[in-house]
C-alpha positions in Angstrom: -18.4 13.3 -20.2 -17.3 13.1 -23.5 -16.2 10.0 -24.7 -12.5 11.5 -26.2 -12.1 14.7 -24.5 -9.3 15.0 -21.5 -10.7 14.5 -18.9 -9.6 15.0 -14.9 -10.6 12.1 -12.5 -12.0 9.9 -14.8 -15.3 8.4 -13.5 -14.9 5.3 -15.8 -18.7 4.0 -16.0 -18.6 0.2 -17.3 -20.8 0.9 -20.2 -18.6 3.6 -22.0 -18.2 1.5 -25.4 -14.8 1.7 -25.8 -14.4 -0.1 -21.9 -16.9 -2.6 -23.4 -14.7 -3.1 -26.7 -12.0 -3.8 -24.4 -13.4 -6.4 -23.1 -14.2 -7.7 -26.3 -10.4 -7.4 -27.0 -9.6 -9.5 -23.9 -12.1 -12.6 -24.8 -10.9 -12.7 -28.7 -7.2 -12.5 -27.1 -8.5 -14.9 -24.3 -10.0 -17.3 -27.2 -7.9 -17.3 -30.0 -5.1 -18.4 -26.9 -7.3 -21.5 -26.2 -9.1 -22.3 -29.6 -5.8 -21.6 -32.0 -2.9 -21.2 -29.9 -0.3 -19.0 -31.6 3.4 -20.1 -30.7 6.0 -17.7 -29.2 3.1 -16.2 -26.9 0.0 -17.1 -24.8 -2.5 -14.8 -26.1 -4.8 -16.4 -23.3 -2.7 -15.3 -20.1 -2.8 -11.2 -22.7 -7.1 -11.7 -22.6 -6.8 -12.1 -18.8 -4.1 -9.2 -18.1 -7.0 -7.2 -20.2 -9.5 -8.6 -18.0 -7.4 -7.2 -14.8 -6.0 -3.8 -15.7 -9.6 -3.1 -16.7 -11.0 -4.2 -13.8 -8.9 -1.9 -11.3 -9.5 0.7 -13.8 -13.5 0.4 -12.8 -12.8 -0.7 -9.5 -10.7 2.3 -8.4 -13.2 4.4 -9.9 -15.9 3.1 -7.7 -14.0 2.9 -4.6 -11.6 5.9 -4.6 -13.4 8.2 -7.0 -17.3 7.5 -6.2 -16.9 6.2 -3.2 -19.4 3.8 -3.5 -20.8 2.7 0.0 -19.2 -0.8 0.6 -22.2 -2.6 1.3 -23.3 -1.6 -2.6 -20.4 -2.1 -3.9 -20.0 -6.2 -3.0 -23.6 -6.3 -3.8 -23.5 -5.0 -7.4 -20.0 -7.2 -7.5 -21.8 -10.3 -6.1 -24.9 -9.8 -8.4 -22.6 -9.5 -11.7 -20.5 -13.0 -10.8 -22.0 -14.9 -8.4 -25.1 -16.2 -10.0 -23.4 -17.0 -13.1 -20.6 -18.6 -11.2 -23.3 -20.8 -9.9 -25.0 -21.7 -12.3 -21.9 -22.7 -14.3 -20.7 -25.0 -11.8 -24.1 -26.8 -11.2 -24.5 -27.4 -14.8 -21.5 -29.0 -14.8 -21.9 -30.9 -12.2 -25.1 -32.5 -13.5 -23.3 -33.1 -17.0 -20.7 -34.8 -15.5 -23.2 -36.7 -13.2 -25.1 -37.5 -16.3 -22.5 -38.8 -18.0 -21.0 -41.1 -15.3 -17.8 -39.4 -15.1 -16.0 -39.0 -11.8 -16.2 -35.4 -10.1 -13.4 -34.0 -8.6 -14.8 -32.2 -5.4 -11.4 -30.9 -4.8 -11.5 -29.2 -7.7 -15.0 -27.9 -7.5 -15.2 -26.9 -3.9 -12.0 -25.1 -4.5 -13.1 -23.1 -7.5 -16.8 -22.2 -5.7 -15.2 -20.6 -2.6 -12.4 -18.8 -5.0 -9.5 -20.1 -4.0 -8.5 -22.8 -6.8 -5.3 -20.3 -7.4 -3.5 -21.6 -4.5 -4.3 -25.0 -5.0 -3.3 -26.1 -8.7 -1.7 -29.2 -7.7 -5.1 -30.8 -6.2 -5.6 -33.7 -9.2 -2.4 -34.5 -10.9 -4.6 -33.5 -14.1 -7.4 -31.3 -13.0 -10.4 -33.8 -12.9 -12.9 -30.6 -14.1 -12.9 -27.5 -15.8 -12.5 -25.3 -13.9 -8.8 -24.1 -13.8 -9.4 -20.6 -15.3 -11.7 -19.6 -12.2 -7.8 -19.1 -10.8 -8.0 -15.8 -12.4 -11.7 -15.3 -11.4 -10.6 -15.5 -7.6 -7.7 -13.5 -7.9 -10.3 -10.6 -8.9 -12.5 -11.2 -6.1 -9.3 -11.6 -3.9 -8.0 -8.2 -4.9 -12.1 -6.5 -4.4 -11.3 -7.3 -0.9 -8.1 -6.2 -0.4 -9.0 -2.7 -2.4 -12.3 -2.3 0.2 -10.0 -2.6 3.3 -7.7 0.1 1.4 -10.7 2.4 0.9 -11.9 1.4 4.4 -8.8 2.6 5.5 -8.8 5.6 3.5 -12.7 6.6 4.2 -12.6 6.0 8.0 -8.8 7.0 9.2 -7.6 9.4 6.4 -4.9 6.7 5.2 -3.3 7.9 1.5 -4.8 5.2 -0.6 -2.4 5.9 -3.5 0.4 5.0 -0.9 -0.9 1.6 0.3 -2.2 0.7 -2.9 1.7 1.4 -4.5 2.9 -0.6 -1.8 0.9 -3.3 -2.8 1.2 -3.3 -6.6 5.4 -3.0 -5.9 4.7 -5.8 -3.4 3.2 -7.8 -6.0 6.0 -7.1 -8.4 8.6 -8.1 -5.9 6.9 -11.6 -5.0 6.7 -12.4 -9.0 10.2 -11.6 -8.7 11.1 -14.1 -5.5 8.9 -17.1 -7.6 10.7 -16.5 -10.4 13.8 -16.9 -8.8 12.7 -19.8 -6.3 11.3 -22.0 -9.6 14.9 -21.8 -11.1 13.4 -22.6 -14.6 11.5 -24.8 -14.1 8.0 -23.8 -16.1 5.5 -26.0 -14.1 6.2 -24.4 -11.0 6.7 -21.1 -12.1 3.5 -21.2 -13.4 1.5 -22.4 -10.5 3.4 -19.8 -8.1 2.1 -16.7 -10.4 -1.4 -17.9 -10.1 -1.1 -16.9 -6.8 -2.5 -13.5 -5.7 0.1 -11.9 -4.3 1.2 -11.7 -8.0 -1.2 -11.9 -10.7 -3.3 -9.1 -8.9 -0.6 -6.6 -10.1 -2.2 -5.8 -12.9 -5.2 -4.7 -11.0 -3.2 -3.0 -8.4 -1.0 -0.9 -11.7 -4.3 -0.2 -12.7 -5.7 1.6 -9.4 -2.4 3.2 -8.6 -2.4 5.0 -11.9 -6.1 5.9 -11.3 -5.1 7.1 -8.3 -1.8 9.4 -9.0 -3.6 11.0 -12.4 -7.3 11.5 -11.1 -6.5 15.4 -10.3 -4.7 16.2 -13.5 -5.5 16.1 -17.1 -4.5 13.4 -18.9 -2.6 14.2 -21.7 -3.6 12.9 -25.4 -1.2 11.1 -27.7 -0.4 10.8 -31.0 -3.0 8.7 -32.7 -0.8 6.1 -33.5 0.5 5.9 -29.7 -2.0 3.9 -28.4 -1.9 1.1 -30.8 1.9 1.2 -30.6 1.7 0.8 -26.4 -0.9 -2.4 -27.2 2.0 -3.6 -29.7 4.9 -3.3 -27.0 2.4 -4.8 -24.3 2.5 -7.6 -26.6 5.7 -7.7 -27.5 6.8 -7.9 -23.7 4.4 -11.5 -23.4 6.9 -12.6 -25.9 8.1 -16.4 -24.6 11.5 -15.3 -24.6 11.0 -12.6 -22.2 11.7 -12.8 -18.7 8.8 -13.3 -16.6 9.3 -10.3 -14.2 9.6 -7.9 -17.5 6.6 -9.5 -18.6 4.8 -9.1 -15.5 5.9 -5.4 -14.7 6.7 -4.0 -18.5 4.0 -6.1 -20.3 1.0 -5.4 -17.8 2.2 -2.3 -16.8 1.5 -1.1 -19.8 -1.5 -2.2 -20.2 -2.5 -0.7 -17.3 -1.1 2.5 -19.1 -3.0 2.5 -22.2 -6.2 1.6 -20.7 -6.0 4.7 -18.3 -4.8 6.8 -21.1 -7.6 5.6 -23.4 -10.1 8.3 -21.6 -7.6 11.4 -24.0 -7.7 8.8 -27.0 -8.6 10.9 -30.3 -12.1 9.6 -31.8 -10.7 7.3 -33.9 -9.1 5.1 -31.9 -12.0 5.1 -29.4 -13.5 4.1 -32.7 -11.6 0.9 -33.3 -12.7 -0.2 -29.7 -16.3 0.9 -30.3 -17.3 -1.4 -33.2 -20.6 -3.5 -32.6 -18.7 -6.7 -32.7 -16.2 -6.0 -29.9 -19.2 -4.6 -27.6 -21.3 -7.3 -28.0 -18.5 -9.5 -27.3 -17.6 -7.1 -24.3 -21.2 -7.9 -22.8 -20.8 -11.7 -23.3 -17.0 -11.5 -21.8 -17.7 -12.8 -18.4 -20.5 -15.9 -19.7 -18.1 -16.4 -22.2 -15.3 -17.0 -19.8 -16.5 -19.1 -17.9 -18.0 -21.7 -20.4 -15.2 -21.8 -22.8 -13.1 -23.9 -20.7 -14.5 -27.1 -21.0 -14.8 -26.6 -24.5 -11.2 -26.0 -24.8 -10.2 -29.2 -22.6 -12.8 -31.5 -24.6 -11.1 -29.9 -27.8 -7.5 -30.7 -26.0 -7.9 -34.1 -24.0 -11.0 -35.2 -26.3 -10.2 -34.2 -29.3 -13.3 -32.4 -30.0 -13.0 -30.5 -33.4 -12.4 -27.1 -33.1 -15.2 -27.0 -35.7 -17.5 -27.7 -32.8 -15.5 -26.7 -29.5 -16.0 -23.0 -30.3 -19.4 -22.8 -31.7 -20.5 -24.4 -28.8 -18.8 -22.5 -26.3 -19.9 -19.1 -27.5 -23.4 -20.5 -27.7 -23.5 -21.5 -24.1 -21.8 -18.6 -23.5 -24.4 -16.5 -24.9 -27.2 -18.9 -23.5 -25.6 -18.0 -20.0 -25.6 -14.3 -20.5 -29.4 -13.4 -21.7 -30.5 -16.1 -19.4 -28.8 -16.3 -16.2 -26.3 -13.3 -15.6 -28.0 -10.4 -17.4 -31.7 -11.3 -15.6 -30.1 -12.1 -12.5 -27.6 -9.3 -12.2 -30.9 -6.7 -13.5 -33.3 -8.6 -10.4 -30.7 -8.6 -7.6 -29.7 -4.8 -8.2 -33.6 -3.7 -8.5 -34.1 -5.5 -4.9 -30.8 -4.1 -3.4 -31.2 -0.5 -5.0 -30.5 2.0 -2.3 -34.2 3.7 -1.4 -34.7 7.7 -2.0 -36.4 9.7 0.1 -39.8 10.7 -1.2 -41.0 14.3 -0.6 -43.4 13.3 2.0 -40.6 11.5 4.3 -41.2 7.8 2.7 -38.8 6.5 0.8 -39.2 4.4 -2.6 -37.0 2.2 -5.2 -36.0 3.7 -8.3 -37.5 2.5 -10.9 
């Protein structure tokens, strides 16, 4: 399909350059947050509500629109994350064994089975770096609960677009009841929206949208629209806002924009298409996940940022050409679905 052209159930392939720019949006957001913090908002918690409206974007689209087998779909999922997952921790691991430091197996065993979201109170200061796989597990969390929806949807004729609003408003409601049940009280606050049951409603926004437009046209702005949404999105991560309205208003639109980005005029597809935001977009995930103990050296040890960001994006980039790319390319060649050849046989694609 054309990249700027209205478009009807949009089938939202991951390599479409502007969804790659978009990611490169989410890890500046996500870096400039950690490397040079800019006060009044978290620009970090704005890369990761990027991260997950995307995401449901892509992951409705396979799912609900494609209706990828389920098999293939956690395969392709597992062969984009898991090696690189891996691989991060392990490193670390041996660094920190190297080094003589003490390992926090709490912390570890929590973030390599993806649940380190519910437990941010396991060291009173998290021994490794690992925190930000919270967000991580929330994604594979909310892959889960999205299969069972389309599960549901596939085998028994359940309306997706119902369960999934159910969810998303479900989502919204429990960032409600923390909010309430923390009383002010930051720390806590905090820890409680790690939790899935709300920090997946971006994901869930995103889907539902997906859902309730993918049988109409979507209708194309004013040019100046879609910067103005990012600008309110941002506005609405303001400190001063209330957290609900920055959950619901602020994410919500994100999810918004990015599902209205498929009737963007040229030019702002454009702006999201430069090489230096796709490149970054490629890098996003490698670059995630080896930021972070860049940013806590540069925090608790007082690394220059001179040097904390350098090296991050170069073991970033070390990660992605030479273990998630390779390993994602090798594991989807051995799990590609055989075609039948014309003599009966079947063979991999090539």
């Amino acid at each position: 399909m054309s990249a700027h052209s209205a478009v009807s159930a949009p089938d939202t392939p991951a390599h479409l350059d502007h969804l790659d720019g978009w990611r490169g949006l989410a890890i500046v957001c996500l870096l400039i947050g950690h490397f040079f913090p800019v006060p009044g908002i978290n620009l970090g918690a704005v890369g990761v509500n990027l991260f997950f409206v995307l995401s449901g974007l892509l992951m409705g689209g396979l799912l609900f629109v494609r209706k990828t087998p389920l098999p293939l779909f956690y395969k392709r999922r597992l062969s984009r994350i898991l090696p690189a997952h891996l691989v991060f921790i392990g490193s670390t691991l041996l660094v920190y064994a190297w080094l003589g430091r003490d390992i926090g197996w709490a912390d570890t065993w929590a973030a390599l089975f993806f649940v380190n979201n519910y437990f941010s109170d396991l060291e009173p200061v998290r021994a490794m770096p690992f925190g930000h796989v919270w967000s991580l597990s929330v994604e594979e969390h909310s892959y889960v609960l999205l299969s069972i929806v389309a599960l549901l949807a596939r085998r028994f004729g359940v309306s997706a677009s119902w369960v999934v609003g159910l969810l998303a408003a479900g989502f919204a409601g429990m960032g409600v009841v923390y909010w309430v049940r923390a009383d002010g009280d930051g720390a806590a606050l905090y820890a409680l929206w790690l939790h899935t049951e709300v920090a997946a409603f971006g994901i869930f926004a995103a889907v539902l949208l997906l859902l309730l437009f993918r049988s109409r046209t979507l209708p194309t702005l004013p040019g100046l629209a879609y910067p103005a949404l990012f600008a309110l999105a941002l506005m609405a991560h303001w400190w001063s806002v209330p957290a609900p309205l920055k959950l619901v208003l602020g994410v919500g639109l994100m999810a918004l924009l990015v599902h209205l980005l498929g009737s963007a005029p040229a030019w702002v597809l454009r702006c999201l298409s430069g090489r230096v935001l796709r490149l970054l977009g490629r890098w996003s995930f490698s670059l995630y996940l080896w930021q972070q103990p860049f940013y806590l050296a540069m925090h608790r040890e007082q690394m220059p940022v001179a040097w904390a960001l350098p090296l991050a994006l170069l073991c970033g980039v070390l990660s992605f050409y030479l273990v998630e790319n390779p390993a994602r390319r090798f594991l989807n060649r051995r799990w590609a679905e055989p075609r039948p050849a014309l003599g009966g046989a079947s063979v991999k694609p090539v």
